[in-house]
Residue, then its C-alpha position, 0 to 999 in steps of 0.5 A: x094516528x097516520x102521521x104523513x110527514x110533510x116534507x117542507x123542504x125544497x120540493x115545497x119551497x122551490x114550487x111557492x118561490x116560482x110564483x109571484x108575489x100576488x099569485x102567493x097571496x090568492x093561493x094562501x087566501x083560497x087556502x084559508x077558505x078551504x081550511x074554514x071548509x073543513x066537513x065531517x063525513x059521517x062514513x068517516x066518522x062511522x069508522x073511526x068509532x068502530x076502530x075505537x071500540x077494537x081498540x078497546x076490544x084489545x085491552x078488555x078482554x084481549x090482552x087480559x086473556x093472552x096475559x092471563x093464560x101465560x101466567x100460573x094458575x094462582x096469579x091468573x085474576x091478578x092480571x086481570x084485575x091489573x090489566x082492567x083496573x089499568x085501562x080505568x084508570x088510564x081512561x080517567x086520566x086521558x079525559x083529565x089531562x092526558x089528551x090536552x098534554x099530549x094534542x094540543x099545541x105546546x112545546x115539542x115535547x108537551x102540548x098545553x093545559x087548554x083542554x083539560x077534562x076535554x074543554x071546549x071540546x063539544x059535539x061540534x068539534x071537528x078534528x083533522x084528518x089527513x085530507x084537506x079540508x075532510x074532519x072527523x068528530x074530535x071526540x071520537x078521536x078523543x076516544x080513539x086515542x084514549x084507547x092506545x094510551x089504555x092498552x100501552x100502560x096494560x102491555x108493560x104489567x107482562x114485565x113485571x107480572x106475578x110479583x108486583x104490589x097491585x099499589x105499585x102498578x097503580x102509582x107507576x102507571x100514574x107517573x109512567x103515563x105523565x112522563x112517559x106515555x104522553x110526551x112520546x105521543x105528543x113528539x110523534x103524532x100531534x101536528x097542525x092538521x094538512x089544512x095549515x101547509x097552505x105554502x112553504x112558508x106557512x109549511x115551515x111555521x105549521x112543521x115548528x109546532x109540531x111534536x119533537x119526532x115530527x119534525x124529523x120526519x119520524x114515520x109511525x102510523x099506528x105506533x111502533x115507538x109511542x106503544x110498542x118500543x116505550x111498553x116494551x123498555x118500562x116492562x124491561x125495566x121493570x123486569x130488572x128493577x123489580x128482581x126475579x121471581x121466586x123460583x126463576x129457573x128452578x121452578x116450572x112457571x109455564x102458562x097455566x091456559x094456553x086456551x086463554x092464551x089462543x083466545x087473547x091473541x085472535x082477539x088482539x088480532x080482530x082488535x087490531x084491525x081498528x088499531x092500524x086500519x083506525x089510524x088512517x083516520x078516514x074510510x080510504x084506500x090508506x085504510x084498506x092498505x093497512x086493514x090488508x097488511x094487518x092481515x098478511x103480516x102476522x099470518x107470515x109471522x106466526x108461520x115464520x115462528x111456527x117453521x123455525x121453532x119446528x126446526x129448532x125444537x122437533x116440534x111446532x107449538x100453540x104459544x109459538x104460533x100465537x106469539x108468532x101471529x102477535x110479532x107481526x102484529x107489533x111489527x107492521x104496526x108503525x109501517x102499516x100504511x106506509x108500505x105496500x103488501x109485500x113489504x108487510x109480507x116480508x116484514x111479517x117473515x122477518x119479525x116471526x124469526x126475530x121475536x122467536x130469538x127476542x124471547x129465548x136468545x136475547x132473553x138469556x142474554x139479558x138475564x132478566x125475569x120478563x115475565x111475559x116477554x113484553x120486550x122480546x116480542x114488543x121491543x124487538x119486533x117494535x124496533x125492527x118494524x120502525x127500522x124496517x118502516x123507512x126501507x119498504x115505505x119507499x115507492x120504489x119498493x110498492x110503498x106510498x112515499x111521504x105526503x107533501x100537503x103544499x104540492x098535494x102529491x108524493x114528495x119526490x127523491x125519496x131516500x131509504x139510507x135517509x129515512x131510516x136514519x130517522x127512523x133510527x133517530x126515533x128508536x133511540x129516542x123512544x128507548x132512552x125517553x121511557x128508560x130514563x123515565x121508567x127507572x125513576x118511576x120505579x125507584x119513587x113507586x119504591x120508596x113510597x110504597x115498596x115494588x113487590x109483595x112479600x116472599x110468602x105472598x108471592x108463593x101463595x100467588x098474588x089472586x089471594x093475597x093481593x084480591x081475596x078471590x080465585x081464579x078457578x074453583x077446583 
């Protein structure tokens, strides 16, 4: 999911006019030669299966776990019925039609219907990477991928948890999913491949059927607008759509397993590393850049947390320091092989202290029951590591730059103030995209089959009245 965003402009075009007309011609014809070269190394394409199955590892059981343990003890197994039967689901989904519509050439918004239930798709498929004339398997990518689209839809159950109909979480990850998930990862990362910026000209045509935040020149390398933000405002949304729980601010409602909790977290974090580390899409150095940076960032976040929670409350916590350690997680996610190691460091610094205020200040002032603080820690620290994306993603600041595949180097005269006008541009977009569709989506779940469950049921907790079963015996 790396997306190096190729420049096109005149860095690219002033280097292919300065050459003559027949020069242009032999270069565009060994290109395509080279392009027709593309190879599968079999390291690489290792990898990237087993950043697949830590993806997974995400999903089932960790953020299972760390949602199952923030919640009371009555409503533990319906989270994880929830979070589990998502990922099913979303996994039948991505196989019919979510992969096509969301990588395959279309609009700027969508792809097409070409690869529906995976056609054409075989053992000989070969996907792009992010080198010339370098593939991998594109059903491991299939998978790969499949697996974001899974964990995203499970993130946004923290919104709305201990309260919703387990029909309603179905049917709005459906839609949500559809008009949601989909069009924000085809406007991100679907792309040509580096083998189509053969020249300025075939650079232009290639960029024009890219996805919509592509084009800009949006930076995400694994996922800060298409995962965390567009989870983070539909679990916001929700939070409002779906009301308080009974007994909000009256009873207690704290975790019932921190131990649950602590578990989830450090298998989201393993899981993480093929999350980040995966996206390069290739054993390589950009791997080995976001693997280290998965590492320092949510380290120096949980630490950040930890101090400042000490300072303000008299005393450090367990849930602080893991929620702290998933901050960083979320925040180094889009600049993970973009910016250099102590650029995650300080992104890392910065996100602890800012998720902190995200799930208590900003919570207050928004006034909504986020159950499991999906947006103070998803869409805040989301946000801030986007933004912060474009600042230290700059070389002068030990970060890698922007790839031009024309010229096959780091584009020159990199602009911080200009890329995060861009990543801006892409927040914004995210944010509005998944609201408009998240509050739709709501509102249709709601007429069809109601939101929430009854008061008594609710109170019962949603294990029994919604799945006949007990978490815990005694």
């Amino acid at each position: 999911m790396f997306k190096r965003l190729v420049m096109t402009g005149l860095l690219a075009l002033t280097a292919t006019m300065a050459a003559p007309g027949w020069a242009q011609e032999v270069a565009a014809q060994a290109d395509v030669v080279q392009a027709a070269a593309v190879t599968i190394n079999k390291g690489d394409n290792t990898w990237l299966m087993v950043a697949a199955t830590l993806v997974i590892l995400m999903s089932i059981p960790g953020l299972a776990l760390f949602y199952g343990g923030l919640v009371r003890a009555k409503n533990m197994l319906s989270v994880l019925m929830q979070v589990f039967t998502l990922f099913c689901l979303i996994t039948v989904l991505w196989v019919v039609y979510g992969y096509s519509l969301a990588f395959t050439e279309g609009g700027a918004f969508y792809g097409s219907f070409d690869k529906v239930l995976l056609m054409g798709v075989t053992p000989e498929s070969i996907g792009a990477t992010f080198s010339k004339g370098v593939g991998i398997s594109e059903l491991i990518f299939v998978v790969f991928q499949g697996a974001f689209a899974a964990i995203t839809c499970g993130l946004i159950v923290g919104g709305f948890a201990e309260r919703m109909k387990f029909s309603a979480v179905l049917l709005f990850a459906v839609i949500w999913f559809t008009f949601a998930y989909i069009p924000m990862a085809h406007m991100v990362w679907y792309w040509a491949g580096p083998d189509a910026y053969t020249t300025a000209e075939a650079a232009t045509a290639a960029t024009a059927t890219a996805g919509y935040l592509f084009q800009q020149g949006a930076l995400d390398f694994a996922g800060g607008t298409v995962v965390h933000i567009n989870a983070a405002v539909a679990g916001l949304v929700g939070a409002f759509m779906a009301g308080k729980r009974v007994g909000y601010g009256r009873d207690p409602m704290t975790p019932h397993s921190l131990t649950m909790t602590m578990i989830g977290a450090a298998l989201l974090w393993f899981g993480w590393f093929g999350f980040n580390a995966g996206s390069a899409l290739e054993a390589n150095g950009t791997a080995a850049l976001a693997l280290i940076n998965t590492w320092v960032a949510p380290a120096a976040a949980a630490l950040a947390w930890t101090f400042a929670e000490w300072l303000m409350k008299g005393r450090p916590s367990l849930l602080g320091a893991v929620s702290g350690a998933v901050a960083g997680l979320v925040a180094i996610t889009p600049a993970a092989g973009f910016v250099g190691v102590g650029g995650a460091l300080i992104i890392g610094l910065l996100s602890g202290v800012a998720g902190l205020w995200g799930v208590h200040g900003l919570k207050r002032l928004l006034g909504a029951d986020d159950s499991l603080d999906v947006f103070g820690l998803h869409g805040v620290c989301g946000i801030l590591g986007a933004v912060l994306t474009g600042v230290f993603a700059s070389p002068d600041l030990g970060g890698t730059g922007v790839w031009d595949y024309v010229t096959n180097q780091v584009a020159e005269g990199y602009s911080i103030l200009a890329q995060v006008k861009i990543q801006v541009i892409g927040v914004l977009v995210t944010v509005a995209w998944t609201a408009l569709v998240s509050a739709v989506a709501y509102k249709a779940v709601d007429l069809l089959v109601g939101l929430r469950v009854k008061e008594d049921a609710e109170r019962e907790g949603l294990d029994v009245t919604s799945h006949g079963e007990k978490a815990y015996s005694l």
